[in-house]
LOMARVEX-478335 format. One record per residue (C-alpha): residue in three letters; x, y, z. Coordinates in steps of 0.05 Angstrom, whole numbers. Each point is the difference from the previous one (the first is absolute). Last residue first. Layout:
// LOMARVEX-478335
<node code="ALA" east="X" north="Y" up="Z"/>
...
END
This chain:
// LOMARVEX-478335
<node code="UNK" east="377" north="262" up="1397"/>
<node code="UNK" east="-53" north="50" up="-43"/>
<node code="UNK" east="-54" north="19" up="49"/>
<node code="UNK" east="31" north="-8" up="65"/>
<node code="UNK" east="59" north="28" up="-21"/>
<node code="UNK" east="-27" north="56" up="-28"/>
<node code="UNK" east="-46" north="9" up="66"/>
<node code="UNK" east="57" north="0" up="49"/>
<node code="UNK" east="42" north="50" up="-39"/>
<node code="UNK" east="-67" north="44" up="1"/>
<node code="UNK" east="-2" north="-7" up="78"/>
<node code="UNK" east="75" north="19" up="0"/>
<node code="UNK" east="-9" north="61" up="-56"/>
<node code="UNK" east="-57" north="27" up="57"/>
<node code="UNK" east="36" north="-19" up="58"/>
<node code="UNK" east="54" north="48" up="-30"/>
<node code="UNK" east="-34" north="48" up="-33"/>
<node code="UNK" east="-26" north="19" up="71"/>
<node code="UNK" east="61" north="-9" up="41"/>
<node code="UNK" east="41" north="49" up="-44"/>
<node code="UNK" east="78" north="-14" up="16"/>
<node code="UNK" east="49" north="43" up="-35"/>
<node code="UNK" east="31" north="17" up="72"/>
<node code="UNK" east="31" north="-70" up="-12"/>
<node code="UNK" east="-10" north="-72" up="56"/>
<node code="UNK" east="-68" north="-11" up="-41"/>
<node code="UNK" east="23" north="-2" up="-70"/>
<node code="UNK" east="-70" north="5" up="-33"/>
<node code="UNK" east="6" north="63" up="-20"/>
<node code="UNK" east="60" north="-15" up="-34"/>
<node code="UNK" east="-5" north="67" up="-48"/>
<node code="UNK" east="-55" north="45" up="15"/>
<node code="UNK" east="-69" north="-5" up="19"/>
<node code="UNK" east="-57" north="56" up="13"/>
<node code="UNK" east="-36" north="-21" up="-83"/>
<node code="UNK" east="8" north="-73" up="8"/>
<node code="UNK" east="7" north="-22" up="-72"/>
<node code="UNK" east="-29" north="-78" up="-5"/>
<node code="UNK" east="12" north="-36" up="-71"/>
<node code="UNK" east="-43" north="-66" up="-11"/>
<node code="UNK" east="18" north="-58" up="-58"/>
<node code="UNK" east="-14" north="-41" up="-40"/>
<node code="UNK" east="36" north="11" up="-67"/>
<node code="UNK" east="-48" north="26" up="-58"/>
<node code="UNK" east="63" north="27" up="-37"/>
<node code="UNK" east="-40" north="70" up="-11"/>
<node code="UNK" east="-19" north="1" up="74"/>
<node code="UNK" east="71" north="-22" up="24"/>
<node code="UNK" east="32" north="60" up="-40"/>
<node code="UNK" east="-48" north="59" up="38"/>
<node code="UNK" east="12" north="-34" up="59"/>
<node code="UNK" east="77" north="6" up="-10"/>
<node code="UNK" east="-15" north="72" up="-21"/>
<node code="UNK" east="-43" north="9" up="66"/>
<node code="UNK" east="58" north="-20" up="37"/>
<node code="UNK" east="55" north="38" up="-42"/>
<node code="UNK" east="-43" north="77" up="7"/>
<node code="UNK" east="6" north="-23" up="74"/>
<node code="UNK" east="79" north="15" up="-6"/>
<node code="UNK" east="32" north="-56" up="40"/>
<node code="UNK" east="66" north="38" up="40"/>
<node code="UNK" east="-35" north="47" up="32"/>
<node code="UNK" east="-66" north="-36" up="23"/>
<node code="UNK" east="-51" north="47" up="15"/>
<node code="UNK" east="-60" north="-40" up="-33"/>
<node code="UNK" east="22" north="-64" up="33"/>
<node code="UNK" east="1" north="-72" up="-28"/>
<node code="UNK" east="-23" north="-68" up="-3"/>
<node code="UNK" east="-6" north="-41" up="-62"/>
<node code="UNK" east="-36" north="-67" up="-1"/>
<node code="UNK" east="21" north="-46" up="-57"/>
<node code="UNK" east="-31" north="-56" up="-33"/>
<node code="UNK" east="49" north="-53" up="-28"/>
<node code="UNK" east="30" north="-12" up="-67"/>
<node code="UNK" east="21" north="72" up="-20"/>
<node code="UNK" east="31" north="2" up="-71"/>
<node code="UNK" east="-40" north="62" up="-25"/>
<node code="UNK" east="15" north="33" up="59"/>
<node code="UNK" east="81" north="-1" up="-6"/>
<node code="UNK" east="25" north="68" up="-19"/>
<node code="UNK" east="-37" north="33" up="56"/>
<node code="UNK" east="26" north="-45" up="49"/>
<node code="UNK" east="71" north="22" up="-21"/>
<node code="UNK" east="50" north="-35" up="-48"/>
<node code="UNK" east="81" north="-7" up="-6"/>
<node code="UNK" east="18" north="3" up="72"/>
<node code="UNK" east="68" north="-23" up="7"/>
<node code="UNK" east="26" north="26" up="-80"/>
<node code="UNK" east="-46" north="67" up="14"/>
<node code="UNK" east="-75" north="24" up="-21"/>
<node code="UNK" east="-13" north="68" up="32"/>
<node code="UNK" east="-61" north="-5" up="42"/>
<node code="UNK" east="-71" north="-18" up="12"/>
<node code="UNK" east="-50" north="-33" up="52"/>
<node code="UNK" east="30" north="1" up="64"/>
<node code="UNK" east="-30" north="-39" up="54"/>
<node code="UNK" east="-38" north="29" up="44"/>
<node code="UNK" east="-21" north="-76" up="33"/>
<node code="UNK" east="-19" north="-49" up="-52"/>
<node code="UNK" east="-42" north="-56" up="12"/>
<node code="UNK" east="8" north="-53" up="-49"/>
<node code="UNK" east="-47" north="-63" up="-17"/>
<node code="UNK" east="7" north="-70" up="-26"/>
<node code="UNK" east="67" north="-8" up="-23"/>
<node code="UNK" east="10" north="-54" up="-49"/>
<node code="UNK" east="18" north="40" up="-61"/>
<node code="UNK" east="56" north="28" up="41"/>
<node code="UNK" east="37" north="64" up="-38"/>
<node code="UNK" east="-62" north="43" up="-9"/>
<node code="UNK" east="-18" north="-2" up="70"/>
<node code="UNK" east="70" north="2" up="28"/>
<node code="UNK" east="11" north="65" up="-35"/>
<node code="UNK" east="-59" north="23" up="29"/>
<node code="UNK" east="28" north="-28" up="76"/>
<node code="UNK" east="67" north="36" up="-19"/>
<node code="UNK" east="-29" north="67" up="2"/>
<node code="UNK" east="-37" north="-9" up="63"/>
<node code="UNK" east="65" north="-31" up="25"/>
<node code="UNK" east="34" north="61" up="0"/>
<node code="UNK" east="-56" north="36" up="35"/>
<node code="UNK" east="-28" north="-65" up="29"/>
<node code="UNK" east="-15" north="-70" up="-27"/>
<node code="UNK" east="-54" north="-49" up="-7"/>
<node code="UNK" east="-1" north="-61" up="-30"/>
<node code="UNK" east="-48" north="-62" up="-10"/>
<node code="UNK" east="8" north="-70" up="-24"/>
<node code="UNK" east="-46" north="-53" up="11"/>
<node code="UNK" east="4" north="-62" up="-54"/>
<node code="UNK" east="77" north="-4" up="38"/>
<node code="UNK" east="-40" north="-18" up="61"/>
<node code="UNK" east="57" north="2" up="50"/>
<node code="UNK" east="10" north="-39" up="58"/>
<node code="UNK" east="70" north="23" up="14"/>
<node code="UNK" east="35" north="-49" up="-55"/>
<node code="UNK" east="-53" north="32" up="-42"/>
<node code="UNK" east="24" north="70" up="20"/>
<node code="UNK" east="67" north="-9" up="-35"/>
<node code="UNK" east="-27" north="-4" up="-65"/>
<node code="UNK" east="-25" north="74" up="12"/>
<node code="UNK" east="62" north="22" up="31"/>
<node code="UNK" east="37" north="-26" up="-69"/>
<node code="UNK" east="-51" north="29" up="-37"/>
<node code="UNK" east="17" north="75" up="42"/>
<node code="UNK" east="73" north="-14" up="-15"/>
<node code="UNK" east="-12" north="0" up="-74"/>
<node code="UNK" east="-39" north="61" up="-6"/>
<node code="UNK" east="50" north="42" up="60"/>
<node code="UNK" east="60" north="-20" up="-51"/>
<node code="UNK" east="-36" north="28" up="-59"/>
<node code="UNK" east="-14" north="63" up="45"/>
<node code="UNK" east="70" north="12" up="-1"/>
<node code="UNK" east="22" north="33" up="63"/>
<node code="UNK" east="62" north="40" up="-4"/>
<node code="UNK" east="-50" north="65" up="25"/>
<node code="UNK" east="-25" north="-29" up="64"/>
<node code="UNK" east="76" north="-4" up="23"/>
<node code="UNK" east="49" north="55" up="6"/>
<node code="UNK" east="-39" north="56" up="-42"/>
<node code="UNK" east="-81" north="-15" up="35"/>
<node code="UNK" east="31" north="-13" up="69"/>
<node code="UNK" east="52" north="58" up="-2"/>
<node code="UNK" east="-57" north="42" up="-16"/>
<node code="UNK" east="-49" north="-33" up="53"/>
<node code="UNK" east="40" north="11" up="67"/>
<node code="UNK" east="35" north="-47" up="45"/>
<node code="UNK" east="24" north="-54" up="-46"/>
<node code="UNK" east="22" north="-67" up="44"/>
<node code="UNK" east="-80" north="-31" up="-9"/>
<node code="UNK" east="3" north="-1" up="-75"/>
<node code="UNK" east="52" north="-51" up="-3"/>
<node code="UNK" east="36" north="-13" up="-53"/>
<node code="UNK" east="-6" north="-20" up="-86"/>
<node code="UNK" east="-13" north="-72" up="0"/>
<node code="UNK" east="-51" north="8" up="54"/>
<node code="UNK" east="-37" north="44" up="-23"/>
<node code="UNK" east="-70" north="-38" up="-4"/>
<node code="UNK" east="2" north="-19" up="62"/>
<node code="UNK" east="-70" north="-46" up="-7"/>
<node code="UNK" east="-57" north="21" up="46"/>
<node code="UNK" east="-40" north="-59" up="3"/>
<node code="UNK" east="-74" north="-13" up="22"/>
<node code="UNK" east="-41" north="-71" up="10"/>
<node code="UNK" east="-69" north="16" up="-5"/>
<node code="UNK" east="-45" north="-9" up="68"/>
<node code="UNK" east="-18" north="75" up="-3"/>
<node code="UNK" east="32" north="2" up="64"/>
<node code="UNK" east="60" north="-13" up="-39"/>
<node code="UNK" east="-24" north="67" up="-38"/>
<node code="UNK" east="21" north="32" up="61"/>
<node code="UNK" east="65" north="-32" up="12"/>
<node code="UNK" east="21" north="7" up="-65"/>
<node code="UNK" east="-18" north="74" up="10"/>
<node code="UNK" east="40" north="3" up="67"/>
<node code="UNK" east="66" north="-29" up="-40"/>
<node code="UNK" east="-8" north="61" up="-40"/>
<node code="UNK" east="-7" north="50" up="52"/>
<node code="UNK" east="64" north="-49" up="39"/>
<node code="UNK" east="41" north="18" up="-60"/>
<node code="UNK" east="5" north="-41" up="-72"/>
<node code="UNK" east="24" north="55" up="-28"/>
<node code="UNK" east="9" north="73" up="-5"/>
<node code="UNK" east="-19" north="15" up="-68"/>
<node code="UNK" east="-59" north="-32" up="18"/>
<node code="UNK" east="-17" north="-71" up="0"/>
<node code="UNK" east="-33" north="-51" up="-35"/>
<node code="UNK" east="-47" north="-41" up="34"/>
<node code="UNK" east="-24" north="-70" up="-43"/>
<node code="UNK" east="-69" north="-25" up="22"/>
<node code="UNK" east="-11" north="-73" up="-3"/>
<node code="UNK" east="-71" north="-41" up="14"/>
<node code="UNK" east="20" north="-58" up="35"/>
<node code="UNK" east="-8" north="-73" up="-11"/>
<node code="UNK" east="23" north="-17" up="70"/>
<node code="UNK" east="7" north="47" up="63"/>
<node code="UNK" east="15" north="-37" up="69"/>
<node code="UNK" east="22" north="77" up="24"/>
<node code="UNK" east="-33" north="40" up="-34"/>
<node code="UNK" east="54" north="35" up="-55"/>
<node code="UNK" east="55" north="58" up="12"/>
<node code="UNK" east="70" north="3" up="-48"/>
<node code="UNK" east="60" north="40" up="-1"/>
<node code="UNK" east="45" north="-13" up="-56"/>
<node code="UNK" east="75" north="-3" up="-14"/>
<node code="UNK" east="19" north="-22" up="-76"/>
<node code="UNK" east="65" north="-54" up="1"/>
<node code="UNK" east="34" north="23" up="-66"/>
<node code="UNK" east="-1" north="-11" up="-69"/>
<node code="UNK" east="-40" north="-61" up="-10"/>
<node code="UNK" east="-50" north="37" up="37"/>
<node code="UNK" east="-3" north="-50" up="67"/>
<node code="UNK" east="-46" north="34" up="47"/>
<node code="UNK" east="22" north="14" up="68"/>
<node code="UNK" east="-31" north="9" up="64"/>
<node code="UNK" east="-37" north="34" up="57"/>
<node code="UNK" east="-51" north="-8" up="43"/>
<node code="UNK" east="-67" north="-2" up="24"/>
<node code="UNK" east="-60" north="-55" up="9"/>
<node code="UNK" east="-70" north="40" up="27"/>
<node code="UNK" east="-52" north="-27" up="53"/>
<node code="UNK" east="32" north="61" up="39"/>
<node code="UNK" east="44" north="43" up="-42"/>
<node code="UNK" east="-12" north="60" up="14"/>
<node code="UNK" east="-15" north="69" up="-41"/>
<node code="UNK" east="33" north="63" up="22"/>
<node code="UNK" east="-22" north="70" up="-20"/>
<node code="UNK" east="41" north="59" up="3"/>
<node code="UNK" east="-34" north="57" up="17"/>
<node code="UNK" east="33" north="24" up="61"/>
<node code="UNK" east="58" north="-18" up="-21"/>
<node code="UNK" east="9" north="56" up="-50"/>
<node code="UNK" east="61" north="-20" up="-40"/>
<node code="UNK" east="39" north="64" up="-31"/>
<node code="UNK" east="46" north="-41" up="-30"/>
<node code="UNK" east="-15" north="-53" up="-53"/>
<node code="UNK" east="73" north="5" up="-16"/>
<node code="UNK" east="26" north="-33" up="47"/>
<node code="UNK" east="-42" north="-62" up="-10"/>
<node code="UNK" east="-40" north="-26" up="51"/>
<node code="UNK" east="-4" north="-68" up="43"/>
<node code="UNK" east="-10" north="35" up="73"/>
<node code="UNK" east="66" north="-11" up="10"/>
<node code="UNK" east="33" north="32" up="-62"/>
<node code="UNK" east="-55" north="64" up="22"/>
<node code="UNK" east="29" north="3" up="67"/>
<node code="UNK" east="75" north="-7" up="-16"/>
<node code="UNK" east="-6" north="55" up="-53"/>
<node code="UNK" east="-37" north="36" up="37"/>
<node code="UNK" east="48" north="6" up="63"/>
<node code="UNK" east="48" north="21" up="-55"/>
<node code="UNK" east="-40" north="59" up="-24"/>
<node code="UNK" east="-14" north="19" up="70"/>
<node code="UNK" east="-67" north="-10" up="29"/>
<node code="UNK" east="-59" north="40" up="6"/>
<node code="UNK" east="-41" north="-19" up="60"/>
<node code="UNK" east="-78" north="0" up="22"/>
<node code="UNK" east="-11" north="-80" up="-38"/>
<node code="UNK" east="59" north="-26" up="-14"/>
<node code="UNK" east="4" north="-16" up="-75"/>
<node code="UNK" east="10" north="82" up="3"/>
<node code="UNK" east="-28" north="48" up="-45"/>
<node code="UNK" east="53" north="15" up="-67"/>
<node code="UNK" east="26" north="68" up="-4"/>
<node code="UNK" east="76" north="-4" up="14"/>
<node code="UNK" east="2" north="-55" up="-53"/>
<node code="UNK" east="-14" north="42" up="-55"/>
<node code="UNK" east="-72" north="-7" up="-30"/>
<node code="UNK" east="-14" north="-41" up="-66"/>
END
């Protein structure tokens, strides 16, 4: 992640002061952290013939925020759950429930920190990861995700169509999701990581849980990706084969990390259409 002093300007032609981009990004719907943001690629989705909004989910444990995006008039809906990044359920996130709105599913982005802070007050990714994203258990994420997914019948839900997708930390989540929900119908998973070192919070990996996958995953991810060795992604394909899950496991070979994170330098238009046009299709297929 580059030093503040480097990032390119939310105003197009200017570099701003580390302050004035702290008020610019906050009111453009960003995280801090997410800094650099290259405007000039971000992409922004309407919501004409859409329904938007915010709200709360009851947990039993706390009042859950969630964004949400369905056609407007929309019954008997096909559901997709959005789970975010490490950053949150920011306006890039809030676009792609937009976007699969248009779809005509119903999308929500659940805030699935919200017991533990507020992702959008940290202004740079190692204080983000330590303070907050790190004190998340991802038991607490399971059970809050069902209780999103119940919540989407009161929203014109079809709970007999359940979909999720997620992005770099909610790529990983989105295979744990898969193995967790036997009535999910179909996972996209965004470079999500694969493996790691098993802890009290986070106590299994993707990798450890293929054999008790329920719904067909699609994998995307980039061959220059720093912090998901490729050597893991064609493992995890490796593991699916022998379990005979469904499944279908893209490697971009010019894409790195959150390549499909329009507003971030990482951006790589190509993969990016490409893993949205396959998102399309999985959903299509198997919701």
């Amino acid at each position: 992640m580059q030093d503040t002093a480097d990032f390119d300007s939310l105003v197009p032609a200017a570099r701003l002061t580390r302050r004035s981009f702290i008020v610019t990004a906050t009111a453009a719907g960003f995280a801090l952290a997410t800094q650099p943001i290259h405007a000039q690629t971000v992409i922004k989705t309407d919501d004409t013939d859409l329904e938007t909004g915010n709200a709360t989910v009851d947990t039993g444990s706390g009042a859950l925020p969630v964004y949400f995006a369905k056609p407007a008039g929309g019954k008997d809906l096909k559901t997709v759950l959005v789970v975010q990044e490490i950053f949150g359920v920011h306006e890039h996130i809030r676009d792609v429930c937009r976007r699969i709105a248009k779809l005509d599913y119903l999308a929500i982005a659940p805030e699935l920190y919200f017991r533990q802070g507020d992702p959008g007050k940290y202004d740079n990714v190692g204080d983000l990861l330590a303070g907050l994203v790190s004190k998340v258990p991802d038991a607490q994420v399971m059970s809050d995700l069902d209780k999103t997914a119940e919540w989407a019948v009161s929203q014109g839900g079809n709970p007999a169509h359940l979909g999720i997708t997620g992005f770099c930390w909610g790529g990983r989540i989105t295979w744990l999701y898969a193995a967790h929900n036997p009535k999910l119908k179909a996972g996209v998973a965004w470079y999500g990581r694969l493996d790691g070192v098993p802890s009290e919070l986070n106590p299994k990996h993707p990798l450890d849980i293929v054999k008790e996958l329920s719904a067909p995953v699609l994998g995307l991810y980039g061959a220059q990706d720093q912090g998901i060795p490729v050597d893991d992604v064609k493992y995890m394909q490796g593991e699916l084969e022998s379990a005979g899950k469904p499944h279908e496991i893209v490697i971009y070979p010019d894409a790195g990390h959150a390549f499909n994170a329009d507003y971030r330098p990482s951006y790589r238009e190509g993969p990016a259409k490409d893993g949205w046009q396959r998102l399309t299709d999985w959903f299509a297929k198997y919701l």
